[in-house]
Gaussian input, Z-matrix of N, CA and C with variables (Angstrom, degrees):
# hf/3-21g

backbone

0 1
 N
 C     1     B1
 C     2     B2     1     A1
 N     3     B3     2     A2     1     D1
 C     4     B4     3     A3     2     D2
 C     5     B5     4     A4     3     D3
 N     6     B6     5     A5     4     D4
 C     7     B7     6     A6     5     D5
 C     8     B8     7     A7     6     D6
 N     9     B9     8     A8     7     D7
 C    10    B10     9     A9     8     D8
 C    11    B11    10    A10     9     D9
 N    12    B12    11    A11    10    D10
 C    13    B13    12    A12    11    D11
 C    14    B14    13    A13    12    D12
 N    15    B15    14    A14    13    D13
 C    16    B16    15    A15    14    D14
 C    17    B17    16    A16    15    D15
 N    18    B18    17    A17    16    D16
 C    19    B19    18    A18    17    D17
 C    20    B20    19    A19    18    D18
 N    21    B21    20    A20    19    D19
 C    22    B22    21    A21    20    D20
 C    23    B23    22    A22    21    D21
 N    24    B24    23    A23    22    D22
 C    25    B25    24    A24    23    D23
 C    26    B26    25    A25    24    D24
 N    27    B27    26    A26    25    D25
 C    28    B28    27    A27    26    D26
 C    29    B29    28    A28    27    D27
 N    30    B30    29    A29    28    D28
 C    31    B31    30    A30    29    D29
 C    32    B32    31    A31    30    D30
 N    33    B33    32    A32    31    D31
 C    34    B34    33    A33    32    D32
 C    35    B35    34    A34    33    D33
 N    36    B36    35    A35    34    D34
 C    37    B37    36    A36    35    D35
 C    38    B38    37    A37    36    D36
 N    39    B39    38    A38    37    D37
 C    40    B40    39    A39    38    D38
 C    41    B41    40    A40    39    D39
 N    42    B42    41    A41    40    D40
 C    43    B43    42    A42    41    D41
 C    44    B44    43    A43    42    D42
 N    45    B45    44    A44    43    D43
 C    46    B46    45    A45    44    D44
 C    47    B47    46    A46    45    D45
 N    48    B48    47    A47    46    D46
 C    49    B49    48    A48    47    D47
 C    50    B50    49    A49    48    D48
 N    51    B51    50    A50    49    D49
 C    52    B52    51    A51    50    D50
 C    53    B53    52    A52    51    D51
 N    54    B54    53    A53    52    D52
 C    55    B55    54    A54    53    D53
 C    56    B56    55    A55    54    D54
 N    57    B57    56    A56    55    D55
 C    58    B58    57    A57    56    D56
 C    59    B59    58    A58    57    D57
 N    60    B60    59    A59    58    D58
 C    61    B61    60    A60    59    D59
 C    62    B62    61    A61    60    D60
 N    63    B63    62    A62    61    D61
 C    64    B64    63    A63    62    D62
 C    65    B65    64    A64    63    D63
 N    66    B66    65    A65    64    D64
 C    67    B67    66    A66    65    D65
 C    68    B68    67    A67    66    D66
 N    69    B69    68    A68    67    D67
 C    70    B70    69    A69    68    D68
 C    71    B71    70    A70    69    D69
 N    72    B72    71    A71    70    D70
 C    73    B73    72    A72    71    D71
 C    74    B74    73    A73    72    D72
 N    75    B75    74    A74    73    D73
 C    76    B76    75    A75    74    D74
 C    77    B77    76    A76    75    D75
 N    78    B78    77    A77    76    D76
 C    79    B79    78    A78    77    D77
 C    80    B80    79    A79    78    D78
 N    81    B81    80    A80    79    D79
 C    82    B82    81    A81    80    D80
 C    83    B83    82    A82    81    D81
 N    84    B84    83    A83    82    D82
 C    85    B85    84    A84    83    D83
 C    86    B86    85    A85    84    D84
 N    87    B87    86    A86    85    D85
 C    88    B88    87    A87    86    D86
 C    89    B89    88    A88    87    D87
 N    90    B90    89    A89    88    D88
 C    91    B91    90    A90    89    D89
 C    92    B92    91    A91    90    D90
 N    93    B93    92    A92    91    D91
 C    94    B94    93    A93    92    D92
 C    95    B95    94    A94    93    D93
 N    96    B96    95    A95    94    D94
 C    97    B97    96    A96    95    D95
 C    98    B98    97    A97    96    D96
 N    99    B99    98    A98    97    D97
 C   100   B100    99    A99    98    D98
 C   101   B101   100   A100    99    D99
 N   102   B102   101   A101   100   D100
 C   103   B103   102   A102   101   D101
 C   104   B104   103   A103   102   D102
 N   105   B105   104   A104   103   D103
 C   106   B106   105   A105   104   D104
 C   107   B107   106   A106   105   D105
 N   108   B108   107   A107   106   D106
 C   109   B109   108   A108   107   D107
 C   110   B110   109   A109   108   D108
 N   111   B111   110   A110   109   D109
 C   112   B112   111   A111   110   D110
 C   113   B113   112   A112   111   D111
 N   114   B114   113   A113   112   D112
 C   115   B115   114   A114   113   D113
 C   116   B116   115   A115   114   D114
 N   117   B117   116   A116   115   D115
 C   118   B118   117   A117   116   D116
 C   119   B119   118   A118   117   D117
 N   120   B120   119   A119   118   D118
 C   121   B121   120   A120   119   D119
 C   122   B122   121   A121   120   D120
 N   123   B123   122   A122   121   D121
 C   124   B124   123   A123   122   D122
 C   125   B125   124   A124   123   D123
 N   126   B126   125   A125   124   D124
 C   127   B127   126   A126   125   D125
 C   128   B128   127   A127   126   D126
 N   129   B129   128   A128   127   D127
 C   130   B130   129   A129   128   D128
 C   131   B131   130   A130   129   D129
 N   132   B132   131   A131   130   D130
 C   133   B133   132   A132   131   D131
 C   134   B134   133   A133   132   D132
 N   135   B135   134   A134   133   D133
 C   136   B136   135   A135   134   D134
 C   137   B137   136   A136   135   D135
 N   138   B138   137   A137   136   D136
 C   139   B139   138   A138   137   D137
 C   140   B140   139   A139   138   D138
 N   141   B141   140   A140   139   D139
 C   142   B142   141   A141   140   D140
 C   143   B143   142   A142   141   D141
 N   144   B144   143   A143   142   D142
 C   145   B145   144   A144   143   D143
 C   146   B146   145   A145   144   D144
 N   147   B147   146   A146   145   D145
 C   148   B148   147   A147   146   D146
 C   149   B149   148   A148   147   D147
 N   150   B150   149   A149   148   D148
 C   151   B151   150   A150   149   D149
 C   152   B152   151   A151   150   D150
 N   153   B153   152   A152   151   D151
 C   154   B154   153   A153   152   D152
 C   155   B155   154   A154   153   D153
 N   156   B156   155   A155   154   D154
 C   157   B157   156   A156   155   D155
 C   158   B158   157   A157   156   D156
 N   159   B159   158   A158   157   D157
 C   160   B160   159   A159   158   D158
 C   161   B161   160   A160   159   D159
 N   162   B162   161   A161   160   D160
 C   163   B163   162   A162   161   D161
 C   164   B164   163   A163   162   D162
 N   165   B165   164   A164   163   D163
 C   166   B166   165   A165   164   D164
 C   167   B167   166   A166   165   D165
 N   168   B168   167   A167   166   D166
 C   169   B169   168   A168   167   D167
 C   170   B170   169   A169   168   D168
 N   171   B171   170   A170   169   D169
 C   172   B172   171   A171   170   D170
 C   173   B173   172   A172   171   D171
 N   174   B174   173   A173   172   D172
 C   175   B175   174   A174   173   D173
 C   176   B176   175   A175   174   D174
 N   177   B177   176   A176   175   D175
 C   178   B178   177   A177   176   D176
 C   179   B179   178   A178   177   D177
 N   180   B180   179   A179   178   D178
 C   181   B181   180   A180   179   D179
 C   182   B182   181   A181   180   D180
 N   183   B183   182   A182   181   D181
 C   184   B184   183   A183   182   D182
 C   185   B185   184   A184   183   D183
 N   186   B186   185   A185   184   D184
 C   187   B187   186   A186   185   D185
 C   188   B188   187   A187   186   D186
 N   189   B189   188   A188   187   D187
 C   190   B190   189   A189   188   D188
 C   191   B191   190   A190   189   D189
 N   192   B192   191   A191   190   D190
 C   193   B193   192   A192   191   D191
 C   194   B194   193   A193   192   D192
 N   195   B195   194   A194   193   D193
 C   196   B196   195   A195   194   D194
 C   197   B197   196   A196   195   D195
 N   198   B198   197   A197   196   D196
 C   199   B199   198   A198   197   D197
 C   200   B200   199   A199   198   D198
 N   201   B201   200   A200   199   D199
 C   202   B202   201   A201   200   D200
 C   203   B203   202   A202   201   D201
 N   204   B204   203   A203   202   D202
 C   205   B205   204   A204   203   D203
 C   206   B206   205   A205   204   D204
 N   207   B207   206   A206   205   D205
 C   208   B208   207   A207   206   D206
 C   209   B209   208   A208   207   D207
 N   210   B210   209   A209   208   D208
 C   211   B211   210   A210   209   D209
 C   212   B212   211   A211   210   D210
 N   213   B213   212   A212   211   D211
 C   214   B214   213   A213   212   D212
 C   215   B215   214   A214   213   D213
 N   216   B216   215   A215   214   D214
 C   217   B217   216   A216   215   D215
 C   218   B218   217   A217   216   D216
 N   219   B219   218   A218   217   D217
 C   220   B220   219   A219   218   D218
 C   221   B221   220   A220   219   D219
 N   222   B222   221   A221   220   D220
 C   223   B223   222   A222   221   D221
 C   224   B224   223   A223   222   D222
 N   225   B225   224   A224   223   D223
 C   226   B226   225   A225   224   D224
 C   227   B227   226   A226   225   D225
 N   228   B228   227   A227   226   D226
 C   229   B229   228   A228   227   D227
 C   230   B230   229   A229   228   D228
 N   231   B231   230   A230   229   D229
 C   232   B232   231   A231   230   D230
 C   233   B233   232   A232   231   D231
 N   234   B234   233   A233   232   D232
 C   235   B235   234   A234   233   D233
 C   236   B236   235   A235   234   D234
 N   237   B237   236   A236   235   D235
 C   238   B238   237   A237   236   D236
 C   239   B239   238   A238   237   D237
 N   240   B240   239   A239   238   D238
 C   241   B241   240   A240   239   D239
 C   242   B242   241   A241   240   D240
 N   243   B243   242   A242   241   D241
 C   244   B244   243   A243   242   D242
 C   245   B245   244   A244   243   D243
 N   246   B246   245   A245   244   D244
 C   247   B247   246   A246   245   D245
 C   248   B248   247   A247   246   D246
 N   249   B249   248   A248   247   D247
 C   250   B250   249   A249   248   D248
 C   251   B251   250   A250   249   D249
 N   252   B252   251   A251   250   D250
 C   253   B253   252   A252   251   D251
 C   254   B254   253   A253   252   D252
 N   255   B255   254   A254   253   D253
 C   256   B256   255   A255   254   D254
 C   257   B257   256   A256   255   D255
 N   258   B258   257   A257   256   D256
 C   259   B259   258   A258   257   D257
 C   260   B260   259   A259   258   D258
 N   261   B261   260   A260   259   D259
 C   262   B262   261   A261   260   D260
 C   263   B263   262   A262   261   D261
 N   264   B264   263   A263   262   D262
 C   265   B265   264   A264   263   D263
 C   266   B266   265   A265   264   D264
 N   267   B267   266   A266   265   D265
 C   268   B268   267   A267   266   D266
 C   269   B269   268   A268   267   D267
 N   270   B270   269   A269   268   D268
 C   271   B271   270   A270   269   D269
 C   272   B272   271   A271   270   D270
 N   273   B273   272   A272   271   D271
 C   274   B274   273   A273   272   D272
 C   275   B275   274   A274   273   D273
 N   276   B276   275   A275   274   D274
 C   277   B277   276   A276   275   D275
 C   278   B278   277   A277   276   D276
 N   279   B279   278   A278   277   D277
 C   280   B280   279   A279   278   D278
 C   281   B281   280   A280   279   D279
 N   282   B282   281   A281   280   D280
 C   283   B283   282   A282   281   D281
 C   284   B284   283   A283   282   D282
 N   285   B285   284   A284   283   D283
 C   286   B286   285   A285   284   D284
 C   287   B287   286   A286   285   D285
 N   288   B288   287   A287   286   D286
 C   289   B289   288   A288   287   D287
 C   290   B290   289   A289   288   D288
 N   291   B291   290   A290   289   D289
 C   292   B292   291   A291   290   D290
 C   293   B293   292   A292   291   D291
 N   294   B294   293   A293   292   D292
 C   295   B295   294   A294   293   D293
 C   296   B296   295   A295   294   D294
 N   297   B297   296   A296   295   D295
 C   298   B298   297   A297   296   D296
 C   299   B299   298   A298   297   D297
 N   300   B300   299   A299   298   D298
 C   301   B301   300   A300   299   D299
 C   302   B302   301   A301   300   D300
 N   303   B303   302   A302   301   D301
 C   304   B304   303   A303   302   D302
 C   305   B305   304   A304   303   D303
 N   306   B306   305   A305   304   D304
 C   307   B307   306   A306   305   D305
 C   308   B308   307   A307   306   D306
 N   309   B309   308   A308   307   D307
 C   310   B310   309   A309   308   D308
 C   311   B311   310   A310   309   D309
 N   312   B312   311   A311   310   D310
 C   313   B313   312   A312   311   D311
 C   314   B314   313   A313   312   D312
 N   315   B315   314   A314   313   D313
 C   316   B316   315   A315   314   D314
 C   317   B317   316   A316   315   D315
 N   318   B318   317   A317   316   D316
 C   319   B319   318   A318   317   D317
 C   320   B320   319   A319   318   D318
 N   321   B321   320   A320   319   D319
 C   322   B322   321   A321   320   D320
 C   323   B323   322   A322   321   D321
 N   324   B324   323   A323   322   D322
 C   325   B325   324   A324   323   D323
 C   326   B326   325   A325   324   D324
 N   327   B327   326   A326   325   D325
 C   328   B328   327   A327   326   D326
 C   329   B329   328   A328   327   D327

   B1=1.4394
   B2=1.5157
   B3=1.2791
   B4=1.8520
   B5=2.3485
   B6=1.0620
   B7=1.8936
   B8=2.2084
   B9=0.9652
   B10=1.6839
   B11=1.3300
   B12=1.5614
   B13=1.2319
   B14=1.9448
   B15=1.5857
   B16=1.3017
   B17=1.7189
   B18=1.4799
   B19=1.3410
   B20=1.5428
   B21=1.7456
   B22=1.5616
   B23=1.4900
   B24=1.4642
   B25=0.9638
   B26=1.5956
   B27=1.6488
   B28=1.0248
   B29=1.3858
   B30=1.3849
   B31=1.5689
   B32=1.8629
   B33=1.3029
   B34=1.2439
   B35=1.7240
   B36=1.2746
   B37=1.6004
   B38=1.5608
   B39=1.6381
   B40=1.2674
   B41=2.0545
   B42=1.1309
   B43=1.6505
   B44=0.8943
   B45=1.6427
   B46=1.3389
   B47=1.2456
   B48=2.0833
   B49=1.0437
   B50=1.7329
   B51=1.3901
   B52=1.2881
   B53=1.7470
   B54=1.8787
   B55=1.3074
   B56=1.6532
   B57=1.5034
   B58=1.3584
   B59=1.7494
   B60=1.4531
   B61=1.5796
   B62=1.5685
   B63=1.5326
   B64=1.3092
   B65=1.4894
   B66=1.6892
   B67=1.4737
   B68=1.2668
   B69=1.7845
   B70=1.0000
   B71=1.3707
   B72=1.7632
   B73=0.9582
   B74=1.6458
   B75=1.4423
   B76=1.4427
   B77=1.8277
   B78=1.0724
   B79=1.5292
   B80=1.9149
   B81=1.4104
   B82=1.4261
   B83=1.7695
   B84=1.1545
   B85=1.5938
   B86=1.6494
   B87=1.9244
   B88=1.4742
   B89=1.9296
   B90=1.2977
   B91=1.9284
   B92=1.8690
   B93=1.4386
   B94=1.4939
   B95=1.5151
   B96=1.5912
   B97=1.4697
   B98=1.6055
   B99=1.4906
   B100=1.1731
   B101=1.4559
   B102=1.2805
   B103=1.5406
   B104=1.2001
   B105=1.1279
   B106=1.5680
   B107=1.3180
   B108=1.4212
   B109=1.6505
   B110=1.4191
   B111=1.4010
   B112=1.1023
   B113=1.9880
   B114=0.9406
   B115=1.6967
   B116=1.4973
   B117=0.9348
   B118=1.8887
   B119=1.3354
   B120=1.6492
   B121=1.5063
   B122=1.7938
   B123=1.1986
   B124=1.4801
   B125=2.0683
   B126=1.5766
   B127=1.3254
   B128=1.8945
   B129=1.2210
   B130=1.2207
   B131=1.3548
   B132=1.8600
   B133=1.3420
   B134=1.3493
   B135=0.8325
   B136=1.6438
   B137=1.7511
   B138=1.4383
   B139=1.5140
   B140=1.6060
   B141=1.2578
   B142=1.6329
   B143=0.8403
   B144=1.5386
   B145=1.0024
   B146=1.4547
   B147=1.4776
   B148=1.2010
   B149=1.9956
   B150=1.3674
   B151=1.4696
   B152=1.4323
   B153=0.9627
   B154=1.8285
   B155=1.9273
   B156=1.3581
   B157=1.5785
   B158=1.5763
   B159=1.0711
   B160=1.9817
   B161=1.4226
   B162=1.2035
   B163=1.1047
   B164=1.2992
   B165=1.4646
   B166=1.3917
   B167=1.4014
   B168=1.8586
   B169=1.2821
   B170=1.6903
   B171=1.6146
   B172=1.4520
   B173=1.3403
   B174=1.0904
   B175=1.2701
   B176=1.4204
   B177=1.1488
   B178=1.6537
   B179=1.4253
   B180=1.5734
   B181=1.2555
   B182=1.8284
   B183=1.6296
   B184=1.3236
   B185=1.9909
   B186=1.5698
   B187=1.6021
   B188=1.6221
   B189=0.9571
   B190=1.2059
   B191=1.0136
   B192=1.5339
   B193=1.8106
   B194=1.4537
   B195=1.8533
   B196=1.3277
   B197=1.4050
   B198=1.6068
   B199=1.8450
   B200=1.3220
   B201=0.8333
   B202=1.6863
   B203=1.6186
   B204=1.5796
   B205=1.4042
   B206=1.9953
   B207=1.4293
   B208=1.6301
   B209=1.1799
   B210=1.7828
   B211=1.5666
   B212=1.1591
   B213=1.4813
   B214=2.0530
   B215=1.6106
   B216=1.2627
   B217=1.5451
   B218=1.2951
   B219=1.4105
   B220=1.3914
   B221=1.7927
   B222=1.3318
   B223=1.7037
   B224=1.9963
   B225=1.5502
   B226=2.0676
   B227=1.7259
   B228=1.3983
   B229=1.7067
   B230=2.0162
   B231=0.9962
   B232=1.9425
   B233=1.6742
   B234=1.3806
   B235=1.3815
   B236=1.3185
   B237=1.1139
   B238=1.5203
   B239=2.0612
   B240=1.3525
   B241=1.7867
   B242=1.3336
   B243=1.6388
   B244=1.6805
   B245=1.2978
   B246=1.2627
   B247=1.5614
   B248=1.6078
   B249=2.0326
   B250=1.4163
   B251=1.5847
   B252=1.3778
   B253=1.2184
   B254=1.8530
   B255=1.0194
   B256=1.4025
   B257=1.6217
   B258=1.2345
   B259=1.8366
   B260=1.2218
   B261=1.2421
   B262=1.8585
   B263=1.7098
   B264=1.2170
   B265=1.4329
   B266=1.5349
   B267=1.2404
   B268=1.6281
   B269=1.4362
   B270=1.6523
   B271=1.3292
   B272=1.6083
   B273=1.4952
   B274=1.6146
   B275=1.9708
   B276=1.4688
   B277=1.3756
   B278=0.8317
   B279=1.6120
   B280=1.6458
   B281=1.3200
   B282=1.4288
   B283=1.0608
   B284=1.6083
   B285=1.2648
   B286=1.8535
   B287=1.5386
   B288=0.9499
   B289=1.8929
   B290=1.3735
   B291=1.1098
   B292=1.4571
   B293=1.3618
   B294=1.1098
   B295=1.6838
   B296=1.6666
   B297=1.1211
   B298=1.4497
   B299=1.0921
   B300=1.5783
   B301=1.4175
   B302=1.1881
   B303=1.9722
   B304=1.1524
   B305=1.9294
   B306=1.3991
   B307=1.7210
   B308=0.9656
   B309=1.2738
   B310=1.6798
   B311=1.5086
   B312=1.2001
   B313=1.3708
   B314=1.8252
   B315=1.9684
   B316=1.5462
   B317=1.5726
   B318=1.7448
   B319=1.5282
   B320=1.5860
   B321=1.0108
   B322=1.2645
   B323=1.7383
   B324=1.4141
   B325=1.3309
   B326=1.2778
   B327=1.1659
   B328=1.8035
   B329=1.5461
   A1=113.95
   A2=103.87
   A3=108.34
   A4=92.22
   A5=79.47
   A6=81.46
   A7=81.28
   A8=104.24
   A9=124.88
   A10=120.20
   A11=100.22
   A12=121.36
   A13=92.91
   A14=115.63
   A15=137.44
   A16=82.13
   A17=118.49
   A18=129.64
   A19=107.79
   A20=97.81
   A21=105.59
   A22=120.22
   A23=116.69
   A24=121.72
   A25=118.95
   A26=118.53
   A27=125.42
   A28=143.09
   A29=150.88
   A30=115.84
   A31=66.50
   A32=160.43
   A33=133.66
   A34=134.22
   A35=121.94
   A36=139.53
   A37=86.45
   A38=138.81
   A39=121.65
   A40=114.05
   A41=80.03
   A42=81.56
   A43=118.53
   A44=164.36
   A45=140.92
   A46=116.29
   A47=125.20
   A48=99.29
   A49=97.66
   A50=115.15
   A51=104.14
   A52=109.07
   A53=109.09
   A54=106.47
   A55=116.49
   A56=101.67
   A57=124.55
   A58=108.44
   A59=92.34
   A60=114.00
   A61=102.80
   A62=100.82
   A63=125.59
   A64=123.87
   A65=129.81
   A66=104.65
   A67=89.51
   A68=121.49
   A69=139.40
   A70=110.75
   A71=140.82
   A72=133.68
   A73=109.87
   A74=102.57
   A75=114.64
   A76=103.11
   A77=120.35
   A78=140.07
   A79=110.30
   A80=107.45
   A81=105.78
   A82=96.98
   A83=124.49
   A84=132.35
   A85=117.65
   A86=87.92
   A87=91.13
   A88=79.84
   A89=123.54
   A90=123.99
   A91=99.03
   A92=123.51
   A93=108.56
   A94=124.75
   A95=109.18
   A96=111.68
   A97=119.98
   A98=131.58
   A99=119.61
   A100=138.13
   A101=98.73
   A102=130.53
   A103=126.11
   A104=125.10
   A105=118.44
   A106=114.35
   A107=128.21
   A108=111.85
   A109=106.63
   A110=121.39
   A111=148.21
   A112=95.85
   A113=111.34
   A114=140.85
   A115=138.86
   A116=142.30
   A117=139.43
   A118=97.98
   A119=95.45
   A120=124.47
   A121=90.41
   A122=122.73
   A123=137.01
   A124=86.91
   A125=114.81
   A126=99.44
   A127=132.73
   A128=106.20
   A129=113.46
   A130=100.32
   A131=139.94
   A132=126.84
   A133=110.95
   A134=117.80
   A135=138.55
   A136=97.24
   A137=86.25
   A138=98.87
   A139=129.92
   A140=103.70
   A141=111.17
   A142=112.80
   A143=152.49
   A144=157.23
   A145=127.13
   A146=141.80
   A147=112.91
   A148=89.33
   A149=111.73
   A150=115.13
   A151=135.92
   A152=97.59
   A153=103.83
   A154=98.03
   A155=110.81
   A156=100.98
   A157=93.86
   A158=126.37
   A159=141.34
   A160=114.70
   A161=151.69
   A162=161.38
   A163=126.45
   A164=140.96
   A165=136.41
   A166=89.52
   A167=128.50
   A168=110.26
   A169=95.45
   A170=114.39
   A171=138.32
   A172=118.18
   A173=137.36
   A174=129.27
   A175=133.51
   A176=111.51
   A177=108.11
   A178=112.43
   A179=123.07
   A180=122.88
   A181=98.35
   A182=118.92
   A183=119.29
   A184=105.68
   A185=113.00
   A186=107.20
   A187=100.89
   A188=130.76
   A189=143.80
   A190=125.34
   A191=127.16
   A192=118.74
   A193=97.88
   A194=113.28
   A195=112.16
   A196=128.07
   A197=101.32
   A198=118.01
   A199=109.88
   A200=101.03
   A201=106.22
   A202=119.82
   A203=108.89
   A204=141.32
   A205=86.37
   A206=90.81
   A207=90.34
   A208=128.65
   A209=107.53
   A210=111.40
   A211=113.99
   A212=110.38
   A213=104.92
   A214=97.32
   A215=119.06
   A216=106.13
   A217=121.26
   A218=109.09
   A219=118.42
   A220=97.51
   A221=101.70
   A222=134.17
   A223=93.60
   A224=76.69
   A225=85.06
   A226=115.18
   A227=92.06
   A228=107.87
   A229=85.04
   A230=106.15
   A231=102.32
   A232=111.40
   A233=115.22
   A234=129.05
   A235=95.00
   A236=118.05
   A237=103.82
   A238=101.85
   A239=109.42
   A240=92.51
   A241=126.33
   A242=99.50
   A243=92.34
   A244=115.23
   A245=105.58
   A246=124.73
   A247=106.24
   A248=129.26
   A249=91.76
   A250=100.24
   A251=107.99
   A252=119.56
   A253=99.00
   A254=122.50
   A255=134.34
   A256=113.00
   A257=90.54
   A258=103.05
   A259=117.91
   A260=108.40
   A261=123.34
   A262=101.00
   A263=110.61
   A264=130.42
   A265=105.80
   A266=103.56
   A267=123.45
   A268=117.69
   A269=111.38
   A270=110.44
   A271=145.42
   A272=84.22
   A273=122.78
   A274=90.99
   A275=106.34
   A276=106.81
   A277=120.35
   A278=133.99
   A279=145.20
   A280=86.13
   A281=160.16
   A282=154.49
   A283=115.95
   A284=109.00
   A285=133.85
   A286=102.61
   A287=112.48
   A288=119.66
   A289=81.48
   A290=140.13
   A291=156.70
   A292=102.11
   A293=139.41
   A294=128.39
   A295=105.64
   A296=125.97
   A297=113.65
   A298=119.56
   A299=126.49
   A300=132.22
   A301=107.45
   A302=136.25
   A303=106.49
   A304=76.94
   A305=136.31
   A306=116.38
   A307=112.85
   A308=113.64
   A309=128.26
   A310=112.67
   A311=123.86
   A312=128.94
   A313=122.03
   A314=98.37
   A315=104.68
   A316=121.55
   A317=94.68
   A318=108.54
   A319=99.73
   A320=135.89
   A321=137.27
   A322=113.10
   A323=117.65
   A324=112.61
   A325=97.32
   A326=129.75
   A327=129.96
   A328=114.61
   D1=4.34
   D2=-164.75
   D3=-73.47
   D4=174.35
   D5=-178.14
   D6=-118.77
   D7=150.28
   D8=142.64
   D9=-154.34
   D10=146.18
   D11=-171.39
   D12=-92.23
   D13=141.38
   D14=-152.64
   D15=-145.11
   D16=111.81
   D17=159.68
   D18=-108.92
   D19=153.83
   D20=173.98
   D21=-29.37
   D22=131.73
   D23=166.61
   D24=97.04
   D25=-11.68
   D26=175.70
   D27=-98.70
   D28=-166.26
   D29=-129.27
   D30=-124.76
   D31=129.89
   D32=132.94
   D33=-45.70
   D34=114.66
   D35=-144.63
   D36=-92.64
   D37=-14.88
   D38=-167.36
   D39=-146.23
   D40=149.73
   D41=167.56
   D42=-50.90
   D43=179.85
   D44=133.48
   D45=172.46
   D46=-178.25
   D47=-175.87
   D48=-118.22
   D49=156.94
   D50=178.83
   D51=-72.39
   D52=144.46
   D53=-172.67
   D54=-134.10
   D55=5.15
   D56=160.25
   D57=-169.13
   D58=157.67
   D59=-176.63
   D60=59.32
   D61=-169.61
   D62=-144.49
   D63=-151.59
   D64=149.60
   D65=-164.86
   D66=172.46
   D67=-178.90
   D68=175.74
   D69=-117.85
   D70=109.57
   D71=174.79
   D72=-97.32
   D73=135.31
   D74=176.89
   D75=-78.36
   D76=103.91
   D77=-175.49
   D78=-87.50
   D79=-2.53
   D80=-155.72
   D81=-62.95
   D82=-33.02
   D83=-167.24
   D84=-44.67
   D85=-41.42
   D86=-148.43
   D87=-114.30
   D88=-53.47
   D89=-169.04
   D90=-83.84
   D91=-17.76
   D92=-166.65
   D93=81.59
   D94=-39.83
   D95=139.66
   D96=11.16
   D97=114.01
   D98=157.62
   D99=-106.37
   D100=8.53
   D101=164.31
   D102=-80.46
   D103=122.89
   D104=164.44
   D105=-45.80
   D106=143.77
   D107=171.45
   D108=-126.26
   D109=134.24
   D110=-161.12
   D111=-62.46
   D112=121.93
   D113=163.39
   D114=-80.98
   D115=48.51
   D116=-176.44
   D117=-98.85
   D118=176.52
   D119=-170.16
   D120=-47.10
   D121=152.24
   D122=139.31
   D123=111.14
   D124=-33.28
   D125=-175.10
   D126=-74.94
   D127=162.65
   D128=-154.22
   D129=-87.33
   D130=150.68
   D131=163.42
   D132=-155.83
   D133=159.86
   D134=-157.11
   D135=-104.41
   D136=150.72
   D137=164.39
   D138=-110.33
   D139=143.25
   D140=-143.63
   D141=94.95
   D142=26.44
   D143=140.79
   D144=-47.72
   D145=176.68
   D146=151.90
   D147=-143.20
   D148=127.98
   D149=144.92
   D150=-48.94
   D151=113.21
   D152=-156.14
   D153=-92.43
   D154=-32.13
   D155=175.52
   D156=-158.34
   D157=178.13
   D158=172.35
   D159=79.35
   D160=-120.09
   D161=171.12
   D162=-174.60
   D163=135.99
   D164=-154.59
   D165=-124.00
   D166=143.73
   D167=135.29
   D168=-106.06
   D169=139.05
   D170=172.26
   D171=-69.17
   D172=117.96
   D173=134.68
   D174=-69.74
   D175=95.77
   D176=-164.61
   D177=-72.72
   D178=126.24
   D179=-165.18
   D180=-110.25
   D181=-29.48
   D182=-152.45
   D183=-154.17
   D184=103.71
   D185=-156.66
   D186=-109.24
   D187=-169.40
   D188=178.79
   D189=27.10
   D190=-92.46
   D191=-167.17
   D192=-99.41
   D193=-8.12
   D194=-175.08
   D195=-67.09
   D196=-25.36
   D197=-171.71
   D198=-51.91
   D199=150.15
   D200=156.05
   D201=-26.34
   D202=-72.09
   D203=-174.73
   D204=-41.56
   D205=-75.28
   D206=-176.91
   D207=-22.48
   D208=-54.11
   D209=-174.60
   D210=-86.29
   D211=-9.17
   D212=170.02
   D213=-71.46
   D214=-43.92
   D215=-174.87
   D216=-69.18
   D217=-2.47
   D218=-157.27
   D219=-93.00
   D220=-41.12
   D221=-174.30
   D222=-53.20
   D223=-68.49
   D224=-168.74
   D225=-47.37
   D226=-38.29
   D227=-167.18
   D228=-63.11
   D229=-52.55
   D230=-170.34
   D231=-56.66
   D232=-19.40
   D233=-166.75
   D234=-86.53
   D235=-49.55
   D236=-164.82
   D237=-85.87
   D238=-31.12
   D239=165.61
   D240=-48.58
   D241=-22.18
   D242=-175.24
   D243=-112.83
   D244=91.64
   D245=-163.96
   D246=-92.55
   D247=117.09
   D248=-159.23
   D249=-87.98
   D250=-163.17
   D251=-153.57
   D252=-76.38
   D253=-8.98
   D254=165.42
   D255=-65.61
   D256=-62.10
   D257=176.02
   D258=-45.34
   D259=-39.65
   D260=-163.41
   D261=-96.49
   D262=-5.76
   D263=165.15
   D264=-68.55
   D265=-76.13
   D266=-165.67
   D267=-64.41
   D268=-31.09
   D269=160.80
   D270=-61.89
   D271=-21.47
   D272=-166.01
   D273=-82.95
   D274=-54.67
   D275=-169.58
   D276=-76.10
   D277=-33.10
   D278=160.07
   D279=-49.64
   D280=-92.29
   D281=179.66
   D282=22.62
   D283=-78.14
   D284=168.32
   D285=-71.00
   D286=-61.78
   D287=-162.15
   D288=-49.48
   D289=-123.75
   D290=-146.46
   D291=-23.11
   D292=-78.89
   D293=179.54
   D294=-39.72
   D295=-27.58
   D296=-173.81
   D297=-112.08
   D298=7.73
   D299=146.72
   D300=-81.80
   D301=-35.68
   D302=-153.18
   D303=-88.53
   D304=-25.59
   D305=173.73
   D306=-32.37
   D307=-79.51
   D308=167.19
   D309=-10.65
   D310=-83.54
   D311=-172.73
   D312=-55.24
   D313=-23.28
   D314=156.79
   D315=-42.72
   D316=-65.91
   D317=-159.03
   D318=-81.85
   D319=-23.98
   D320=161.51
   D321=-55.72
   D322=-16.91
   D323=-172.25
   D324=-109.72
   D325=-20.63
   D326=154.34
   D327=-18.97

């Protein structure tokens, strides 16, 4: 329920809804979007965002691990623990393989 004011150029810290002013938020982080998308009173915005020009005051509805931003990082971080049993194969073997192809290709260039 807290309000912050978000000037040009800055990162937005909260979920929220806009509750004064107006602006272009760069959305590419969190939608892929390569457009700025236009911002006024009543619209919705993500955190991790960045305001590309105008000024927002925020109504913060959703902070920390709750945002959006949070749970995409939260998503990726689970993707990469679950490595399948192939992956954890191939990492393991590049491990050895690679030092002993590029040996190999030393004494072979002798």
């Amino acid at each position: 329920g807290d309000y912050l004011l978000v000037k040009t150029g800055s990162q937005i810290p909260v979920d929220g809804q806009v509750v004064a002013g107006n602006g272009h938020v760069d959305q590419a982080s969190i939608t892929g979007e390569s457009k700025p998308s236009h911002k006024e009173i009543g619209s919705s915005v993500f955190a991790g965002t960045i305001l590309s020009s105008g000024t927002l005051v925020v109504q913060a509805e959703k902070v920390g691990e709750d945002t959006t931003f949070g749970r995409l990082i939260e998503l990726v971080e689970e993707a990469q623990d679950s490595q399948t049993k192939t992956q954890r194969f191939i990492d393991r073997f590049s491990q050895y393989y690679t030092p002993l192809v590029l040996l190999l290709s030393i004494i072979v260039g002798m």
